[in-house]
C-alpha positions as CSV (number, residue, x, y, z in Angstrom):
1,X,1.3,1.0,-32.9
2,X,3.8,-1.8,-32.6
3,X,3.4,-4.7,-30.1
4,X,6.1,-3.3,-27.6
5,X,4.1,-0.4,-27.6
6,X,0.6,-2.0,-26.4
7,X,2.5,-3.8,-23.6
8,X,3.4,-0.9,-22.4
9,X,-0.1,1.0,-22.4
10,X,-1.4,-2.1,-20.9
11,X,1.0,-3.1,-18.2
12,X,0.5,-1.2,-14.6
13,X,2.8,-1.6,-12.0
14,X,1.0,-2.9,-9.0
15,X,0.6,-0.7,-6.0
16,X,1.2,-1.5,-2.2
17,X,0.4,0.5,0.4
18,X,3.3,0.2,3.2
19,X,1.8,1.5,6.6
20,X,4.8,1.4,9.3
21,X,5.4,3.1,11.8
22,X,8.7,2.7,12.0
23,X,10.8,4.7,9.3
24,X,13.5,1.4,8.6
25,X,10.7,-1.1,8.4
26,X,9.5,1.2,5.8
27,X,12.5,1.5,3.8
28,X,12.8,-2.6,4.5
29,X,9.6,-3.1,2.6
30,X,10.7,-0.8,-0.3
31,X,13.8,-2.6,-0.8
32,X,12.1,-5.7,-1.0
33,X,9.0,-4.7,-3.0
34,X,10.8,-1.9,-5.5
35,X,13.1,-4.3,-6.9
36,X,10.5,-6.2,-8.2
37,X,8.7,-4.1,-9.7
38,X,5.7,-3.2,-7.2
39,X,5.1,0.6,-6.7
40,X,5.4,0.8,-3.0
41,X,3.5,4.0,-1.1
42,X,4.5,4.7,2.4
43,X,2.1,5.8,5.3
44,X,3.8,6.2,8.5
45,X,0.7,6.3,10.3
46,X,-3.2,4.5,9.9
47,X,-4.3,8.4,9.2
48,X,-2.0,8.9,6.4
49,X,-2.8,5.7,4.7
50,X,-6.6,6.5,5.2
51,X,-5.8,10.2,3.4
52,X,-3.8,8.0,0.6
53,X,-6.6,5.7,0.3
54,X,-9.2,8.8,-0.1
55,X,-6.8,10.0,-3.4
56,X,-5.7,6.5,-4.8
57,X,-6.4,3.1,-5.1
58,X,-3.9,0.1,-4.5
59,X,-3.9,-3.2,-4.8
60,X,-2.6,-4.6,-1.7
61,X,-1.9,-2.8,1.8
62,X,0.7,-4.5,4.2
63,X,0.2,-2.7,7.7
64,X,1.3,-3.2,11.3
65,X,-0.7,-5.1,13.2
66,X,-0.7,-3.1,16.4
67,X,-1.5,0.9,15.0
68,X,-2.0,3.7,17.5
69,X,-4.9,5.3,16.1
70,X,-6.6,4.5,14.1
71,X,-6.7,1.6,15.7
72,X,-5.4,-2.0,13.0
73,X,-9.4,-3.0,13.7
74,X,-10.7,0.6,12.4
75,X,-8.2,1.0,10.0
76,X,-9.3,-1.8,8.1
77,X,-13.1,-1.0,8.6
78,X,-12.4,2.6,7.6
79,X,-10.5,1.5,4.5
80,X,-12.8,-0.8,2.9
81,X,-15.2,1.3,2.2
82,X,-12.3,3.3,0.6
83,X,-10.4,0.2,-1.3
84,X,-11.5,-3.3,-2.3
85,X,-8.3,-5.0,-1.5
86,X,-6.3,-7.4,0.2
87,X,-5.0,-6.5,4.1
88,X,-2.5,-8.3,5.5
89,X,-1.1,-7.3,9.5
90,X,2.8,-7.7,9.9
91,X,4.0,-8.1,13.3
């Protein structure tokens, strides 16, 4: 196996999870993140990015501060028990 191949076996693209409610912030975030190589998964709602969370891990998660339900407060409760990464709120 030559070098180029081991970097690719060993390089993952990181993955952040994009929970927006609103459809253009989402495609905002993906123009910004995609580019540069971050795999970005969109969640329109706290529930889908709980059910994502369930089936995958990410690295980071970039959500809207203010979510309907779950609430932002039991979203991140409910998803560190899921996840052990970094939140960050957008507003």
């Amino acid at each position: 196996m030559n070098q180029s191949d081991q970097q690719s076996i060993l390089i993952r693209q990181p993955q952040i999870l994009c929970v927006e409610g609103d459809a253009a912030g989402l495609a905002l975030l993906e123009a910004v993140f995609t580019p540069r190589g971050y795999g970005v998964v969109p969640a329109g709602t706290g529930l889908q990015a709980l059910e994502i969370l369930s089936k995958q891990s990410v690295d980071l998660i970039l959500m809207d501060a203010i979510l309907p339900e779950p609430t932002d407060l039991q979203f991140v409760h409910a998803s560190e028990t899921s996840n052990a990464c970094a939140i960050f709120p957008l507003s």
